[in-house]
HTML snippet that shows the backbone in 3Dmol.js (N, CA, C, O; Angstrom):
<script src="https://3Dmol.org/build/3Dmol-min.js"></script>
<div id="view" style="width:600px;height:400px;position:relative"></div>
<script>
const pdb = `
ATOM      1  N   UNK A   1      48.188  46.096  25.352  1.00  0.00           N
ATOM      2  CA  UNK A   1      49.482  46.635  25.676  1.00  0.00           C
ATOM      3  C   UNK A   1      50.309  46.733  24.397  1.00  0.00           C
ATOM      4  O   UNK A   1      50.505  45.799  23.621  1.00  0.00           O
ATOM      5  N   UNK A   2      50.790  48.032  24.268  1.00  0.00           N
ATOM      6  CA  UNK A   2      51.403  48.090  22.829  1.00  0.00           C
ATOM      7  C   UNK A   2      53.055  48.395  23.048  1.00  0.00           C
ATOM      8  O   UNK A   2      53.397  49.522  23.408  1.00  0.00           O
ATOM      9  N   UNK A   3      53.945  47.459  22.840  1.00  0.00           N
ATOM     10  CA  UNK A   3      55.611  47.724  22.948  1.00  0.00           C
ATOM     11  C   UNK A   3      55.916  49.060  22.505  1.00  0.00           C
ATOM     12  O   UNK A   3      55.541  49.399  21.383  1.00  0.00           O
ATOM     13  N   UNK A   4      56.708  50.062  23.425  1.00  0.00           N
ATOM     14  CA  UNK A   4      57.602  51.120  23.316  1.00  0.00           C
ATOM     15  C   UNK A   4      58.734  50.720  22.434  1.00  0.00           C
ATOM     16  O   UNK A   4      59.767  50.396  23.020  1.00  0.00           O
ATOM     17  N   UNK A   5      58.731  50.695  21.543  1.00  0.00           N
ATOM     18  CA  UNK A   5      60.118  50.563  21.085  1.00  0.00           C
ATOM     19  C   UNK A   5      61.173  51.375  20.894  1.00  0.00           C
ATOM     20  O   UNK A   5      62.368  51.247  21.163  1.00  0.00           O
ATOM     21  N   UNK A   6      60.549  52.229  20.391  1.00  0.00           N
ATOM     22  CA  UNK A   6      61.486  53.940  20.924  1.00  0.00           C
ATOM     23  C   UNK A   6      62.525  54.271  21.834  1.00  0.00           C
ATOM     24  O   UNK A   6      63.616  54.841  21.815  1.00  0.00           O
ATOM     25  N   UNK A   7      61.585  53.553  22.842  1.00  0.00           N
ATOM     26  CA  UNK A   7      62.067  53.671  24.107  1.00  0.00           C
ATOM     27  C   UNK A   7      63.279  52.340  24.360  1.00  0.00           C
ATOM     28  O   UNK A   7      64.426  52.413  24.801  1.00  0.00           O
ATOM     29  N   UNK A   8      62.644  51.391  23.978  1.00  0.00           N
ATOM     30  CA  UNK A   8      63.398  50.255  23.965  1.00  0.00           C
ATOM     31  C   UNK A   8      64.946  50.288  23.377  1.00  0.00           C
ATOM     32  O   UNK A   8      66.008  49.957  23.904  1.00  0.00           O
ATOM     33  N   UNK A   9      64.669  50.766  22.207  1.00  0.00           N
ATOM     34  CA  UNK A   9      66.196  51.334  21.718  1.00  0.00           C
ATOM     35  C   UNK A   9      67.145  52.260  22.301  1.00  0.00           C
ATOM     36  O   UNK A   9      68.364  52.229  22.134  1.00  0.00           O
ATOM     37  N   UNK A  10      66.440  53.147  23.050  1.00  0.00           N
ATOM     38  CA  UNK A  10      67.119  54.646  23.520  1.00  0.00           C
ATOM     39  C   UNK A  10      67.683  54.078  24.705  1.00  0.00           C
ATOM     40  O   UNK A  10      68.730  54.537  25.162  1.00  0.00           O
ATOM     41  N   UNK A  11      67.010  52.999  25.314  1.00  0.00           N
ATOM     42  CA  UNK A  11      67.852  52.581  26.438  1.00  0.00           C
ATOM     43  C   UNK A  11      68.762  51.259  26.533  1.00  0.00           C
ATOM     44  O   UNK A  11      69.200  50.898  27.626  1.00  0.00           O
ATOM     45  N   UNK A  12      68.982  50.677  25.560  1.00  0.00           N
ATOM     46  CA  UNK A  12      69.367  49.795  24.657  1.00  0.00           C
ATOM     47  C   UNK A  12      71.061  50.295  24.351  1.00  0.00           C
ATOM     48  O   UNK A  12      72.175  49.781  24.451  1.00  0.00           O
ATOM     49  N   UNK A  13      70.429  51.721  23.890  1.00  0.00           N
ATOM     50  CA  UNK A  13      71.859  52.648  23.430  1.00  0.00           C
ATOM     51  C   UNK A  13      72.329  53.041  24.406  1.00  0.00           C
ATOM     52  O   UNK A  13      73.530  53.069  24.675  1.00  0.00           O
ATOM     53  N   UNK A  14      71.818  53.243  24.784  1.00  0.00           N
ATOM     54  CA  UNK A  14      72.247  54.112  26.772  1.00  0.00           C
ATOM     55  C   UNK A  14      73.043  53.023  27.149  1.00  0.00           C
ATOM     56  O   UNK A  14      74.189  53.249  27.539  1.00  0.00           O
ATOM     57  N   UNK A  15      72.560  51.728  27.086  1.00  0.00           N
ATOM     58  CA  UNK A  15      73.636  50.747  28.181  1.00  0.00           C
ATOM     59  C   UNK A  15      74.670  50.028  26.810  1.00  0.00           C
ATOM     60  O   UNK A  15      75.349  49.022  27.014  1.00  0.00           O
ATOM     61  N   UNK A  16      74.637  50.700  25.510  1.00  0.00           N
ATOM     62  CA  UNK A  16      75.326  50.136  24.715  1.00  0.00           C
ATOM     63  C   UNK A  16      75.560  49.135  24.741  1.00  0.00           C
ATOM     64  O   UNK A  16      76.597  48.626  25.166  1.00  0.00           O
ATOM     65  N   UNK A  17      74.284  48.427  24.116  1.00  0.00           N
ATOM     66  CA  UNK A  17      74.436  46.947  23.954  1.00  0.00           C
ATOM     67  C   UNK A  17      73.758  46.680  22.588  1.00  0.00           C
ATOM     68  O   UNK A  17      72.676  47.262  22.516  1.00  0.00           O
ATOM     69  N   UNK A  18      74.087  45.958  21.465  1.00  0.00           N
ATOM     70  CA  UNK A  18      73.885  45.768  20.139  1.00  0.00           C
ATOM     71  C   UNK A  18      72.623  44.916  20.024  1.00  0.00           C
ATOM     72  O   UNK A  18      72.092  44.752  21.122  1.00  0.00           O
ATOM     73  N   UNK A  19      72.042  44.374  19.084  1.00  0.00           N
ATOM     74  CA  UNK A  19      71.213  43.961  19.437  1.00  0.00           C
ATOM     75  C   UNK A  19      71.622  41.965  19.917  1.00  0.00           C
ATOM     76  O   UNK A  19      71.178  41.037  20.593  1.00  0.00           O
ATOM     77  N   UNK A  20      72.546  42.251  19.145  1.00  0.00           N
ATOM     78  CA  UNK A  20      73.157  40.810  19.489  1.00  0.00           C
ATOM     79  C   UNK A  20      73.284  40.126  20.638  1.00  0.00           C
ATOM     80  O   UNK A  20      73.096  38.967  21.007  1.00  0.00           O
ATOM     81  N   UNK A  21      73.887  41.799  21.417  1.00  0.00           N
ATOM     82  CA  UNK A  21      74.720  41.693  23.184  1.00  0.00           C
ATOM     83  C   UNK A  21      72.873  41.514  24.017  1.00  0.00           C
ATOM     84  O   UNK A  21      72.716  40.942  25.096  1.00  0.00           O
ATOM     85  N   UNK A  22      71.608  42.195  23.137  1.00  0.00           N
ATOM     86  CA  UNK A  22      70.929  42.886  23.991  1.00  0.00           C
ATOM     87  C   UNK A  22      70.239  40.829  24.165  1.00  0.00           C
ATOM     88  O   UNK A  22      69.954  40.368  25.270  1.00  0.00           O
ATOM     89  N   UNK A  23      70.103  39.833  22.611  1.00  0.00           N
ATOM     90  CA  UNK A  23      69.551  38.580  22.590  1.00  0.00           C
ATOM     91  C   UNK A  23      70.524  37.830  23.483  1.00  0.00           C
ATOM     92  O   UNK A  23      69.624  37.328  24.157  1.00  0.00           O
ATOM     93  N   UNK A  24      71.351  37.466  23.899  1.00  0.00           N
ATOM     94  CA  UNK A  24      72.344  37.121  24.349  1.00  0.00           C
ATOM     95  C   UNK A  24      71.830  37.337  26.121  1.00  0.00           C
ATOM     96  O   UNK A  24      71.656  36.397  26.897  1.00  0.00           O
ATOM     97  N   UNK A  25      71.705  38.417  26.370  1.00  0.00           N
ATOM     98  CA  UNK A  25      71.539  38.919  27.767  1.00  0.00           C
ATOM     99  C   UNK A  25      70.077  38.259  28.187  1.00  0.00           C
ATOM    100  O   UNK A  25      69.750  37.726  29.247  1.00  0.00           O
ATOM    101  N   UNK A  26      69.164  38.528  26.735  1.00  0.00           N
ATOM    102  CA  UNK A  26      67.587  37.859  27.052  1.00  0.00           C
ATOM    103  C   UNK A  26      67.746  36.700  27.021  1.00  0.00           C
ATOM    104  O   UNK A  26      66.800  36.078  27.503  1.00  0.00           O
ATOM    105  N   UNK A  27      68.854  35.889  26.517  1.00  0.00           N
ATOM    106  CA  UNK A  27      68.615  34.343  26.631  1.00  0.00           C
ATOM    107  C   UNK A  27      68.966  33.735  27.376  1.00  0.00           C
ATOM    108  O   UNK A  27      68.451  32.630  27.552  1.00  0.00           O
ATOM    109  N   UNK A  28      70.481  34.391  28.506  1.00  0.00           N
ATOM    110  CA  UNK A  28      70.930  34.192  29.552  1.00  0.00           C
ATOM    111  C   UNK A  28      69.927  34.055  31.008  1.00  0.00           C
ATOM    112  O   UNK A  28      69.981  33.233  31.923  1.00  0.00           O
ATOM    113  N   UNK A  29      69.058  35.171  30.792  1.00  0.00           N
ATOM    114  CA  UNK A  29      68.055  35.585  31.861  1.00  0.00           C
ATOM    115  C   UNK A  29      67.079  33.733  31.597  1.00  0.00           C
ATOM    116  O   UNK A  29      67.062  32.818  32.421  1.00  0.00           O
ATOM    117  N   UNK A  30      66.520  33.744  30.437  1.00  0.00           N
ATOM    118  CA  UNK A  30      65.193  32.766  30.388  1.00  0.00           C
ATOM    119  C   UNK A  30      66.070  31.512  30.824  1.00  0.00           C
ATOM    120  O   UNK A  30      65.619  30.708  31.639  1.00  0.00           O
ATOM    121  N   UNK A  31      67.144  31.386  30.346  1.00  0.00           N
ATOM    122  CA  UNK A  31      67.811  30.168  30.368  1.00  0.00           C
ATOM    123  C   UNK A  31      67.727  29.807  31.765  1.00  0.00           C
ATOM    124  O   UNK A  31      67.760  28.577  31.809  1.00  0.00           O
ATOM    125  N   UNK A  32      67.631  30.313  32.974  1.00  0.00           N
ATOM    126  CA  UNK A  32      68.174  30.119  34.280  1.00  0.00           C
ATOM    127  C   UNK A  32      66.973  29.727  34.394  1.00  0.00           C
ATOM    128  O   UNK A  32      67.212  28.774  35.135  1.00  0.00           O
ATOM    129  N   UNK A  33      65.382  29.683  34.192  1.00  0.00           N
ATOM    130  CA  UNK A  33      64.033  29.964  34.422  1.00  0.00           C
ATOM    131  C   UNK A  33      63.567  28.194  33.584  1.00  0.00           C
ATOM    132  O   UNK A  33      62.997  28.024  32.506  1.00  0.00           O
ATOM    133  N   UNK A  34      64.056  27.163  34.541  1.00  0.00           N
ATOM    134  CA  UNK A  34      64.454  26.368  34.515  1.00  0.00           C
ATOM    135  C   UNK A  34      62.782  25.467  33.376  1.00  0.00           C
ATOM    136  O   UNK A  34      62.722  24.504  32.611  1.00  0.00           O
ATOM    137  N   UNK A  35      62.024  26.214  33.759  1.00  0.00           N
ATOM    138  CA  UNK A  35      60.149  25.404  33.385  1.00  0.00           C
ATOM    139  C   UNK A  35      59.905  26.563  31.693  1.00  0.00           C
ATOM    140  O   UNK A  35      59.062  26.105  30.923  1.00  0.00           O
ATOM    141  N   UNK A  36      60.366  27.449  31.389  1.00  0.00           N
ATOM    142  CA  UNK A  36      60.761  28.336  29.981  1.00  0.00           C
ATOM    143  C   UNK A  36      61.100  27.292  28.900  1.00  0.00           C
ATOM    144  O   UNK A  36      61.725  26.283  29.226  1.00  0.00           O
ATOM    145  N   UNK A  37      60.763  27.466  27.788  1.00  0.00           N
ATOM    146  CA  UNK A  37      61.000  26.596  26.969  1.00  0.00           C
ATOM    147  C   UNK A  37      62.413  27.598  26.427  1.00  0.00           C
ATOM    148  O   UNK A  37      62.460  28.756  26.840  1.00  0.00           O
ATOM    149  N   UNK A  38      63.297  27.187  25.690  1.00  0.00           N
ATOM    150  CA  UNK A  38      64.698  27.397  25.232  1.00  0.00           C
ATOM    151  C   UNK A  38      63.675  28.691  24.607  1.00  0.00           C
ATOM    152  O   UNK A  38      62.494  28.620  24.266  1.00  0.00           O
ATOM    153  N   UNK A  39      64.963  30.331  24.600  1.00  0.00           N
ATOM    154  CA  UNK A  39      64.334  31.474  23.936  1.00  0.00           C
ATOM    155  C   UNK A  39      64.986  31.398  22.194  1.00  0.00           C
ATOM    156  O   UNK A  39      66.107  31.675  21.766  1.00  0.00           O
ATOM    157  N   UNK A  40      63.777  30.918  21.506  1.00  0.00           N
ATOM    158  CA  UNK A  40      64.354  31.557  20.416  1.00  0.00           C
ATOM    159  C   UNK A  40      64.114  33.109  19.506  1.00  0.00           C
ATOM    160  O   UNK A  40      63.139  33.631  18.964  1.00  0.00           O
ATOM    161  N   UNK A  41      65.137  33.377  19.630  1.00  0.00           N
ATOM    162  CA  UNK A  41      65.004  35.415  19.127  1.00  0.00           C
ATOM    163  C   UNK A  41      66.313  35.476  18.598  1.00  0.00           C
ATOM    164  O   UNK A  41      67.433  35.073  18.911  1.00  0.00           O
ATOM    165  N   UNK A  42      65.801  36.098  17.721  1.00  0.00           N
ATOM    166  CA  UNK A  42      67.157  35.912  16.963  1.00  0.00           C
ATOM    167  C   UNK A  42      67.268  37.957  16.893  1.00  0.00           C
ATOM    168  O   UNK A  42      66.386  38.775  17.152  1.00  0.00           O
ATOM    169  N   UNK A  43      68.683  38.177  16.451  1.00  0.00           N
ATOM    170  CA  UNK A  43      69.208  39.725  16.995  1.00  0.00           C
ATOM    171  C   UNK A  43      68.084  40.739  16.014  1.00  0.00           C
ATOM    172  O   UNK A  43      67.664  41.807  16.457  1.00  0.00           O
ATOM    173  N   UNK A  44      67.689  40.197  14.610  1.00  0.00           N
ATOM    174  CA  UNK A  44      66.648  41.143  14.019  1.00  0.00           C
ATOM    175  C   UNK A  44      65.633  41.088  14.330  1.00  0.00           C
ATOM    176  O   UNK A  44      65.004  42.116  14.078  1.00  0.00           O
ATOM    177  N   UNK A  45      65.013  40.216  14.872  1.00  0.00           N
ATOM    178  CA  UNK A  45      63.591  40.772  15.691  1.00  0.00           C
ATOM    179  C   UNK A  45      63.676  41.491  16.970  1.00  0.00           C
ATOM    180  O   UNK A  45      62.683  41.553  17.695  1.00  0.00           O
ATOM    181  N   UNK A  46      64.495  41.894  17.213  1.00  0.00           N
ATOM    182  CA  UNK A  46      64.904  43.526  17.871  1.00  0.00           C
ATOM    183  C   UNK A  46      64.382  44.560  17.560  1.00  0.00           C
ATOM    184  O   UNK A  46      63.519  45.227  18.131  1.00  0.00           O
ATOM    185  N   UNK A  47      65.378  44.828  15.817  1.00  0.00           N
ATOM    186  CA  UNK A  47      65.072  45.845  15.645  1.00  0.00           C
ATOM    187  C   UNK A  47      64.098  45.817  14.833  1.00  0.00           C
ATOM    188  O   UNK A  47      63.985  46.641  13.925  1.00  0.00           O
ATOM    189  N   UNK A  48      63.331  44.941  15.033  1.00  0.00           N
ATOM    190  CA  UNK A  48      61.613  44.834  14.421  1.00  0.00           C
ATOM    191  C   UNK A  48      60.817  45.302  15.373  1.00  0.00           C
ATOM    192  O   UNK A  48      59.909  46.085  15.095  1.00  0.00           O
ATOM    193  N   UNK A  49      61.072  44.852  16.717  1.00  0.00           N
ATOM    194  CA  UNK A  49      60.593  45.061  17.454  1.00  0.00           C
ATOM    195  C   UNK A  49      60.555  46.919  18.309  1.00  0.00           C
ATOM    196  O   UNK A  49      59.849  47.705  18.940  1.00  0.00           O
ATOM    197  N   UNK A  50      61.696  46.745  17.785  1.00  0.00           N
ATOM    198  CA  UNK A  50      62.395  48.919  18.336  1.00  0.00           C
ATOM    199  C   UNK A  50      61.683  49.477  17.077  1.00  0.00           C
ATOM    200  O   UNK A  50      61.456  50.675  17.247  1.00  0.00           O
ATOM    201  N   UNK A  51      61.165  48.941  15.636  1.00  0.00           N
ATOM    202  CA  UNK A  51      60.355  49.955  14.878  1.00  0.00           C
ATOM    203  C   UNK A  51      59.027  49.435  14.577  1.00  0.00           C
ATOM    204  O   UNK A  51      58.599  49.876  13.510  1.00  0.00           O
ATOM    205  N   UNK A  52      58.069  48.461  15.315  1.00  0.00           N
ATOM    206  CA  UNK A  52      56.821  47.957  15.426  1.00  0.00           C
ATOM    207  C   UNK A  52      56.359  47.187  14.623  1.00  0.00           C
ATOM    208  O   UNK A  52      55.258  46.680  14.408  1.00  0.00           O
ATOM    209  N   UNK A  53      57.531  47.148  14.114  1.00  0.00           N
ATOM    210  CA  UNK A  53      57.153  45.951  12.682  1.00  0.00           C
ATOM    211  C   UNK A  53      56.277  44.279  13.939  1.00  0.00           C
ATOM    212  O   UNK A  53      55.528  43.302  13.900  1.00  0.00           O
ATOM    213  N   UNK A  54      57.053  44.994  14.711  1.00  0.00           N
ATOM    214  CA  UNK A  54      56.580  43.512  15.713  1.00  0.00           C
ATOM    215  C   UNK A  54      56.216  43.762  16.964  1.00  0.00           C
ATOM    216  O   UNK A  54      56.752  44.733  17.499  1.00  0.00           O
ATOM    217  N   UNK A  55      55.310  43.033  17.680  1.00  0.00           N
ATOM    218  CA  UNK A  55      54.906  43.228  18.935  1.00  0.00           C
ATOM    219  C   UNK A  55      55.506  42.133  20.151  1.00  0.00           C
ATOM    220  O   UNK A  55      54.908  41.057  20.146  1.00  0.00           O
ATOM    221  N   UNK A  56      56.401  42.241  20.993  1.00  0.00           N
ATOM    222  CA  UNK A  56      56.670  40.968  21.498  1.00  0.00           C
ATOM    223  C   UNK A  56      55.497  40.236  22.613  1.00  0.00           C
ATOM    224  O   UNK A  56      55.018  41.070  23.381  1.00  0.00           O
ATOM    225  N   UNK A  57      55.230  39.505  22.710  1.00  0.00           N
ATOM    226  CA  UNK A  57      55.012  38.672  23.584  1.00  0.00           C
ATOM    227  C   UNK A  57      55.096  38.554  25.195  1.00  0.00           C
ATOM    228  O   UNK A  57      56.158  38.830  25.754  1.00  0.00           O
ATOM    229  N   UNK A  58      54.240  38.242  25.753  1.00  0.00           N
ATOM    230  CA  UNK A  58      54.486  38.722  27.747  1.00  0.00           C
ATOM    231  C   UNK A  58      55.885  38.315  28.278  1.00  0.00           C
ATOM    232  O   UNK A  58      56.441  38.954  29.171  1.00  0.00           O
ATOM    233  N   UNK A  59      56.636  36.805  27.463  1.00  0.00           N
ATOM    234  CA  UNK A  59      57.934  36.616  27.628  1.00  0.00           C
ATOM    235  C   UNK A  59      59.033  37.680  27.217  1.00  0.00           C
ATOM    236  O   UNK A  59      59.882  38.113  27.996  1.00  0.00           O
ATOM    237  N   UNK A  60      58.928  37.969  26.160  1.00  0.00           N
ATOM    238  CA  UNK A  60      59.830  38.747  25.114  1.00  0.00           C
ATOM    239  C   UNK A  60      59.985  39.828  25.959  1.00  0.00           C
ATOM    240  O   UNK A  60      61.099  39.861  26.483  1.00  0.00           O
ATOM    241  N   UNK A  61      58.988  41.020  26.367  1.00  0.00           N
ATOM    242  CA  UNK A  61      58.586  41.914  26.931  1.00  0.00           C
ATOM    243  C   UNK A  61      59.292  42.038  28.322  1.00  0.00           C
ATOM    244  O   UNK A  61      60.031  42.896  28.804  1.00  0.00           O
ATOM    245  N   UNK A  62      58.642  40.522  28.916  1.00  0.00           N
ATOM    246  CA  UNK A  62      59.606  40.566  30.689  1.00  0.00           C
ATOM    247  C   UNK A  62      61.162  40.700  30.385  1.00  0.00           C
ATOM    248  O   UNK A  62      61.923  41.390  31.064  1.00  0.00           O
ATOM    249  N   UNK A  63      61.379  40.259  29.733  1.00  0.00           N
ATOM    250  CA  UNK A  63      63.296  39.857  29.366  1.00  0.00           C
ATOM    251  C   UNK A  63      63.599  41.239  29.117  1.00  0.00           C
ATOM    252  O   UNK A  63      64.651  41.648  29.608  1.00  0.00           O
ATOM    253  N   UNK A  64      62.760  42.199  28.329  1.00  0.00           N
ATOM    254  CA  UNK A  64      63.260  43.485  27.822  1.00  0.00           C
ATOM    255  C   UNK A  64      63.477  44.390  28.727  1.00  0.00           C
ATOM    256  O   UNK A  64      64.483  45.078  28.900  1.00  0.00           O
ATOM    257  N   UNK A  65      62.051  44.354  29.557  1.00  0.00           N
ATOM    258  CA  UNK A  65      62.225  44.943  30.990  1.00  0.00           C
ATOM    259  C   UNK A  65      63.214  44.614  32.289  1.00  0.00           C
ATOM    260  O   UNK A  65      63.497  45.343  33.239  1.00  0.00           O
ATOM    261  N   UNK A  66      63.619  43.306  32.000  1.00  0.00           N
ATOM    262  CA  UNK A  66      64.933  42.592  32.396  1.00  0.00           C
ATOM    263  C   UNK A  66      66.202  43.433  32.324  1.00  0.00           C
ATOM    264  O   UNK A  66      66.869  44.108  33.108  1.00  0.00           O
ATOM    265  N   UNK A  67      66.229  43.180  31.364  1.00  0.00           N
ATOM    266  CA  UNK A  67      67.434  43.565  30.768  1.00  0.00           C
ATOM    267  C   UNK A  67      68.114  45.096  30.789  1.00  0.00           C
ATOM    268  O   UNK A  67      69.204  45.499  31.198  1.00  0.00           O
ATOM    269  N   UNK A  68      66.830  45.849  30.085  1.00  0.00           N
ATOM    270  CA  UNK A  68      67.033  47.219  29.933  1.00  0.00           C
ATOM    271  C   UNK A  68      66.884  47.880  31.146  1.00  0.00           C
ATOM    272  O   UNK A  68      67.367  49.012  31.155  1.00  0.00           O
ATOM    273  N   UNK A  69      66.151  47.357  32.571  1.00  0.00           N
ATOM    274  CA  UNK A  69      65.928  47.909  33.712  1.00  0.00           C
ATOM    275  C   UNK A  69      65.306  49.205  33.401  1.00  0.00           C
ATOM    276  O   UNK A  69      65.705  50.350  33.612  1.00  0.00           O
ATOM    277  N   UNK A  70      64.176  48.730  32.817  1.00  0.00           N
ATOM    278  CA  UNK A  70      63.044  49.517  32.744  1.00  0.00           C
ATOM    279  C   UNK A  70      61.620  48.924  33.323  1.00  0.00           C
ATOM    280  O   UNK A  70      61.112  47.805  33.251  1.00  0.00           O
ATOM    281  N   UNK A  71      61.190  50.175  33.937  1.00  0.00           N
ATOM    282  CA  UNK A  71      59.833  49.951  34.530  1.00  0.00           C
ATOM    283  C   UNK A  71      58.379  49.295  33.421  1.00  0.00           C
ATOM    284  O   UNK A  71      58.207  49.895  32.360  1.00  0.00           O
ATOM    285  N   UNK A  72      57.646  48.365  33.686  1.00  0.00           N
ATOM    286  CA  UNK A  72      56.361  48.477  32.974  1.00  0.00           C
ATOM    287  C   UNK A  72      55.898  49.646  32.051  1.00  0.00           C
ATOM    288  O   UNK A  72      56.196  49.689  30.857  1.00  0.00           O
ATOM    289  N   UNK A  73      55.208  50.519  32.637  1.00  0.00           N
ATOM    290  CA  UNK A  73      54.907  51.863  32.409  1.00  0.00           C
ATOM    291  C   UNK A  73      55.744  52.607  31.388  1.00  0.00           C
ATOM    292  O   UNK A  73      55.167  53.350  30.594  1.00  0.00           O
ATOM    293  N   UNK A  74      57.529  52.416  31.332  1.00  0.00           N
ATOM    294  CA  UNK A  74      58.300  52.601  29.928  1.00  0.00           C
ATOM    295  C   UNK A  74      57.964  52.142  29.073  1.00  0.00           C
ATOM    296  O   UNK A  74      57.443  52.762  28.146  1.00  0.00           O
ATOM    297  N   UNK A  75      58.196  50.574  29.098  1.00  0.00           N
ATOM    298  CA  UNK A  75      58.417  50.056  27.763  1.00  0.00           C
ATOM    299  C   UNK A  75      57.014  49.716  27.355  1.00  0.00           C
ATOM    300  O   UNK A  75      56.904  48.740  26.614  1.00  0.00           O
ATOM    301  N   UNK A  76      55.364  50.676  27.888  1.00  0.00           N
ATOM    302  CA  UNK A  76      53.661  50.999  27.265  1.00  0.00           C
ATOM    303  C   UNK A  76      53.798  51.886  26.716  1.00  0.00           C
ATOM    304  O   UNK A  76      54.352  52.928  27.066  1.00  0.00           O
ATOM    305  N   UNK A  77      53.121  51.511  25.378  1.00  0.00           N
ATOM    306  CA  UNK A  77      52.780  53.205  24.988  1.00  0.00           C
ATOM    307  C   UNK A  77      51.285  53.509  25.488  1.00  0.00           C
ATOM    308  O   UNK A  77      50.799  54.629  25.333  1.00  0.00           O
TER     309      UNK A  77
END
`;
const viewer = $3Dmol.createViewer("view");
viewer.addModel(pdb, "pdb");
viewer.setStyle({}, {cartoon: {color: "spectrum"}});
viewer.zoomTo();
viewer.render();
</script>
């Protein structure tokens, strides 16, 4: 499975959220997910992640799809 990041950003921008607002929202979500170990992501592995410098992780990934309210199938290339 290879991260959309493209995509990740475009809808990112769409709900205008920085990448700051976007770690913030992913850490809120894991935080409630009581057996998750604490998320650490910090706001530039974002946009590592929106230009492939990086691949996230099945956690990283759920939170994105979380967040951005995007389907599976989006955020695959």
């Amino acid at each position: 499975m290879a991260f959309n990041g493209k995509r990740a950003k475009q809808r990112r921008e769409e709900l205008d959220l920085s990448h700051f607002d976007l770690v913030v929202k992913m850490q809120e979500i894991a935080a409630k997910s009581t057996a998750d170990k604490p998320l650490k992501l910090r706001p530039e592995y974002i946009s590592k992640y929106e230009h492939g410098k990086r691949q996230p992780g099945r956690r990283i990934f759920a939170l994105f799809q979380q967040v951005l309210s995007l389907p599976v199938e989006e955020l695959e290339v």
